[in-house]
C-alpha positions as CSV (number, residue, x, y, z in Angstrom):
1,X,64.7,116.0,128.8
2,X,64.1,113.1,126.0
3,X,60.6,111.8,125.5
4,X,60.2,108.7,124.3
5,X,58.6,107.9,121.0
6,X,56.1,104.8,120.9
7,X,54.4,103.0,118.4
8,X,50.9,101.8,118.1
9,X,50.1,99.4,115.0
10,X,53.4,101.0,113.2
11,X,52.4,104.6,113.6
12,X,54.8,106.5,115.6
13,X,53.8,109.2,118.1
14,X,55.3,111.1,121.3
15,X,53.0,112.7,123.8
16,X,53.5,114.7,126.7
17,X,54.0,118.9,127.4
18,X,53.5,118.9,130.6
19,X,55.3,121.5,132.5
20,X,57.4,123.9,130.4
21,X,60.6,121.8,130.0
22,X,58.8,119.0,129.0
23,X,56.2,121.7,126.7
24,X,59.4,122.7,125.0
25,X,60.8,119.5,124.4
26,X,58.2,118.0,122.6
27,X,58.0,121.2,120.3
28,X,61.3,120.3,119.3
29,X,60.8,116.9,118.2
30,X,61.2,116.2,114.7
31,X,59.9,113.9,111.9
32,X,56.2,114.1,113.1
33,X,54.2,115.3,110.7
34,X,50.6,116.0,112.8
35,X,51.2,118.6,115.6
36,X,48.0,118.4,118.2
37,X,47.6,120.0,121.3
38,X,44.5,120.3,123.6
39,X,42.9,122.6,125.7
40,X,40.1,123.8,127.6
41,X,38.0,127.2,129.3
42,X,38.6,130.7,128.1
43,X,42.1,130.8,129.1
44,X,43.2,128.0,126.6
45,X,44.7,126.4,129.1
46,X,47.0,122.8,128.1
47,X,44.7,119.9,129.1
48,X,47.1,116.3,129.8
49,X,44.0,113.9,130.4
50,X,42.3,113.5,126.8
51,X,41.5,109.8,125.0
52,X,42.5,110.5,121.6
53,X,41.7,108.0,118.5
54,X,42.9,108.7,115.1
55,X,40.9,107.4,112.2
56,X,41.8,106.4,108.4
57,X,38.7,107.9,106.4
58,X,36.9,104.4,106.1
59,X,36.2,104.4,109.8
60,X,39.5,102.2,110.6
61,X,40.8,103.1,114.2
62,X,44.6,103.7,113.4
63,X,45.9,105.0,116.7
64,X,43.6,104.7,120.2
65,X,45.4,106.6,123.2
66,X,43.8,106.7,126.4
67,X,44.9,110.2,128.9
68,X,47.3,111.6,126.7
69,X,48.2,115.3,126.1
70,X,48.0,118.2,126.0
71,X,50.5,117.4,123.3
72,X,50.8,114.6,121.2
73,X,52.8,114.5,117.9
74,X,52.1,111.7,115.1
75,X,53.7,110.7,112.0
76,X,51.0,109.3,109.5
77,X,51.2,108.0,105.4
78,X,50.0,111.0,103.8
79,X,45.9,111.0,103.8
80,X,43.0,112.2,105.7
81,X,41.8,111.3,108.8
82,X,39.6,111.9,111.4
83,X,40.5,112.9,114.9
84,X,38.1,111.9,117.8
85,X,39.5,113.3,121.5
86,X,36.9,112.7,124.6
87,X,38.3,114.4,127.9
88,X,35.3,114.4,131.0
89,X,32.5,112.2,128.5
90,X,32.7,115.1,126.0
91,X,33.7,114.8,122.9
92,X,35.6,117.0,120.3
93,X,35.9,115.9,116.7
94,X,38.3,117.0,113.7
95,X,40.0,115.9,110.6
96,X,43.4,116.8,108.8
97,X,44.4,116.1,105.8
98,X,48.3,115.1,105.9
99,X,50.4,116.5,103.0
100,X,53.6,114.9,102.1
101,X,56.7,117.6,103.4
102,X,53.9,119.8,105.7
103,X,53.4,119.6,109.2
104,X,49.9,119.9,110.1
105,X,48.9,121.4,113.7
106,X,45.3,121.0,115.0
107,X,43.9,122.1,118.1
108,X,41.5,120.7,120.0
109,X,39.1,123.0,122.6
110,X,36.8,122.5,125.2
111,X,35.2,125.2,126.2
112,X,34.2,123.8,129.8
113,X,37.1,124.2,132.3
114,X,37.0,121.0,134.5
């Protein structure tokens, strides 16, 4: 199984993990260099239907993805950002700091399981 990388205003990113062929694909993808995955409920389970939008720290919208997941794996310019993922109108927020040889892996939970 190959996904296919895309690119959003230069920024490359693959998404997908859906199913476990497709779950172990994408953790075998290399040269991204921000790891996130998403899930929900007590079971943690792998949630495929999240809007994601990755912000530079002066508010600038980077990458805007709309029902993507539960994994989706970026390669940014070293730097902070801010991570903003809405799945059901609620909202999870985070931020990552992207060193220059380091893989950074973030999780994002909801705790509701719709």
């Amino acid at each position: 199984m190959h996904l296919q990388p895309q690119q959003q205003n230069g920024i490359s990113y693959v998404t997908g993990g859906i199913g476990q062929d497709e779950s172990r694909a994408i953790q075998q993808v290399q040269g991204y260099n921000l790891q996130l995955t998403f899930s929900s409920g007590s079971q943690n389970k792998y949630v495929p239907d999240v809007d994601l939008m990755i912000q530079g720290v002066q508010g600038q919208i980077l990458l805007r993805l709309n029902q993507v997941g539960p994994m989706v794996q970026v390669k940014l310019p070293p730097g902070k950002y801010n991570l903003i993922a809405s799945r059901n109108g609620e909202q999870q927020v985070g931020a990552v700091n992207v060193v220059p040889g380091q893989t950074e892996k973030v999780n994002l939970h909801w705790t509701q399981e719709n």
